[in-house]
C-alpha positions in Angstrom: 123.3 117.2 80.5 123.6 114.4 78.3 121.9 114.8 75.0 119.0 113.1 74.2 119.6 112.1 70.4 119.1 109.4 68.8 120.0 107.9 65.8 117.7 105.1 63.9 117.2 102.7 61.1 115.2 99.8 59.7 115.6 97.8 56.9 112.9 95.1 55.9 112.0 93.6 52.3 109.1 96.2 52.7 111.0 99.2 54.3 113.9 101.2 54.5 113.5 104.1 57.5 115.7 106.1 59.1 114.7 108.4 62.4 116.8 111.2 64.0 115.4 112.2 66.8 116.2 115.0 69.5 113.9 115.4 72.3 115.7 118.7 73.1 115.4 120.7 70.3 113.6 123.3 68.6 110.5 122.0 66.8 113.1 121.6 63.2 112.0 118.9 61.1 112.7 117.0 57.9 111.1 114.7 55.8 111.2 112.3 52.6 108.7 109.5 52.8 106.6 109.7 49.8 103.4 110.4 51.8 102.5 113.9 52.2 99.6 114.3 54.3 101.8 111.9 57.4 104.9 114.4 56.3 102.0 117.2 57.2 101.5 115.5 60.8 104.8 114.7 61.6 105.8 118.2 61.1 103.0 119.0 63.7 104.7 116.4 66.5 107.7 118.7 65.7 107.3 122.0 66.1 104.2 121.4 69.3 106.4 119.2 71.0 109.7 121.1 69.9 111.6 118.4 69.1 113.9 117.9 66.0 112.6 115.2 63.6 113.9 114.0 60.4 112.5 110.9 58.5 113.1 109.3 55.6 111.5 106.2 54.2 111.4 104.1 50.9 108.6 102.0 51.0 106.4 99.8 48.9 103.8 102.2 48.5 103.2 100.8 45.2 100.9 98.5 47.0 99.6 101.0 49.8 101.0 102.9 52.8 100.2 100.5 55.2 103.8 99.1 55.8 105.3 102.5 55.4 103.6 104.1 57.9 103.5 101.5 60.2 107.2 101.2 60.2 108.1 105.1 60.2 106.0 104.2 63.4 108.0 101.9 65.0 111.4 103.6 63.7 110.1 106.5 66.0 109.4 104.8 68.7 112.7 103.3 68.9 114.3 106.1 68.8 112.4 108.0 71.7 113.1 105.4 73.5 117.0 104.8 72.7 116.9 109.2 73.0 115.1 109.2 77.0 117.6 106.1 78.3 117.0 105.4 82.0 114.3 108.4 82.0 115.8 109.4 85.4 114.5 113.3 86.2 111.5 113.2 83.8 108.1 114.4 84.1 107.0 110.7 83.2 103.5 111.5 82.6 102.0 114.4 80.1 98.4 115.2 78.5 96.9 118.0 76.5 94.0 118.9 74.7 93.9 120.3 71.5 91.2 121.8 69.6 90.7 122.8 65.9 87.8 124.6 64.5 84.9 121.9 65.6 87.4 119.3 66.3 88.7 118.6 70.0 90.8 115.6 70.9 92.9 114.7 74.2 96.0 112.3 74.5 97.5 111.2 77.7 100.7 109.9 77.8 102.6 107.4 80.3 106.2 106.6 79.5 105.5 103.7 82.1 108.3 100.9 80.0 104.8 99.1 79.2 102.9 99.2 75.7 99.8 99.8 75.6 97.7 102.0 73.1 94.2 102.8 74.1 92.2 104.7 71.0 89.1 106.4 70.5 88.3 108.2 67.6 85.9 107.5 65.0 86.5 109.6 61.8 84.0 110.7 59.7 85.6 110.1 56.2 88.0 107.2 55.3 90.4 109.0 54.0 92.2 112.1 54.1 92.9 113.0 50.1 94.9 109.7 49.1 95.5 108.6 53.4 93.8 105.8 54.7 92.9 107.2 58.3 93.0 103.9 59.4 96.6 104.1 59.3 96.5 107.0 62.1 96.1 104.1 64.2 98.7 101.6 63.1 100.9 104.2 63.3 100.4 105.0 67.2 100.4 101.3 67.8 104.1 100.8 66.2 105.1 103.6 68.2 104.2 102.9 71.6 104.8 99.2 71.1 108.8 100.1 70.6 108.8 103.4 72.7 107.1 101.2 75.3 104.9 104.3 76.6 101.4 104.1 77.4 98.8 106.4 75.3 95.5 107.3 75.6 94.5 108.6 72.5 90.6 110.1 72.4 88.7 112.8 69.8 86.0 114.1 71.4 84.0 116.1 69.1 84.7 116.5 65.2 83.4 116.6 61.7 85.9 117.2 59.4 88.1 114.1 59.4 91.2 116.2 58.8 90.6 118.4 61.4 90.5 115.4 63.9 93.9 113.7 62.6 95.4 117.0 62.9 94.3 117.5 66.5 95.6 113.8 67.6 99.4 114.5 66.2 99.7 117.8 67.7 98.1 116.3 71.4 100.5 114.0 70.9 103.7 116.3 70.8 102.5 118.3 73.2 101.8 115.9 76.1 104.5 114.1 74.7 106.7 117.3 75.4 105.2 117.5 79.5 105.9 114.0 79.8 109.8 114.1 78.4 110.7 117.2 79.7 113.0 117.2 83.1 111.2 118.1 86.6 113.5 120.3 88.4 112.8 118.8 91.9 113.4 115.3 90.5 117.4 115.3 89.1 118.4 112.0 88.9 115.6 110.2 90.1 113.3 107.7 89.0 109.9 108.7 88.6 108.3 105.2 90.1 108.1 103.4 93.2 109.7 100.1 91.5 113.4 102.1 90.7 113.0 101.3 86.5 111.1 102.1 83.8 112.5 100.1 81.2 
């Protein structure tokens, strides 16, 4: 089997990110990005998804983490996407619920070769100690724009604001994790009617 690695970078005037990425490994995960609390919920994509992860960014975050976080976003979706290739003898599709404490959220995930990010969550706080929550989303957007996946991303019940963050990034590497992962009964084929999904 062909490893699924990949190897990433971006440079802007606002950024400098760099993704390694193996959707095969063992939850291992590395990072430098000057912004603790999204270091906290990468790490939780990581080890529920069991992939191997390391980040590191420079950004402006003299001004706010808004580019930064955005662009660790798409960094990571270009690199699952450069990691799963033609996605021949993949699951394709992958949800899971995940609950913490009071908090309960679902994400559904369709790594259809079409962006689309559908999200429902309404926090209770605006931030998270210094993190803008409002970033949560902007983050998921970069993603599946440059991973082109679809995701379905919905809290449904919470009060504590970290709580519900928490619960969407480790949804997210677990169905993430069902939809990646190779089906047995489908080597080297396609999961679609059309032949592609890319």
């Amino acid at each position: 089997m062909t490893p699924r690695i990949a190897d990433i970078t971006r440079h802007t005037l606002e950024t400098q990110i760099s993704v390694n990425f193996n959707a095969d490994g063992t939850g291992q995960a590395t990072f430098d990005t000057g912004i603790p609390f999204l270091e906290h919920m990468l790490d939780q994509i990581a080890r529920h998804g069991l992939f191997d992860l390391q980040i590191h960014a420079k950004g402006d975050l003299h001004i706010d983490a808004h580019h930064t976080v955005e662009d660790i976003g798409i960094t990571f979706g270009q690199a699952i996407k450069q990691a799963l290739g033609d996605k021949k003898g993949i699951r394709r599709y992958g949800h899971a619920y995940v609950p913490l404490d009071e908090a309960l959220s679902r994400v559904t995930i369709d790594c259809s070769g079409r962006p689309g990010l559908f999200f429902s969550v309404d926090f209770t706080q605006h931030r998270v100690g210094e993190f803008d929550v409002e970033l949560v989303r902007e983050f998921f957007q970069g993603l599946v724009n440059h991973a082109l996946i679809t995701l379905h991303i919905e809290n449904l019940r919470g009060d504590n604001t970290h709580h519900i963050v928490e619960t969407i990034f480790k949804a997210f590497g677990r169905a993430l994790r069902a939809a990646v992962e190779f089906d047995p009964r489908m080597q080297n084929i396609t999961p679609s009617t059309k032949g592609t999904l890319v």
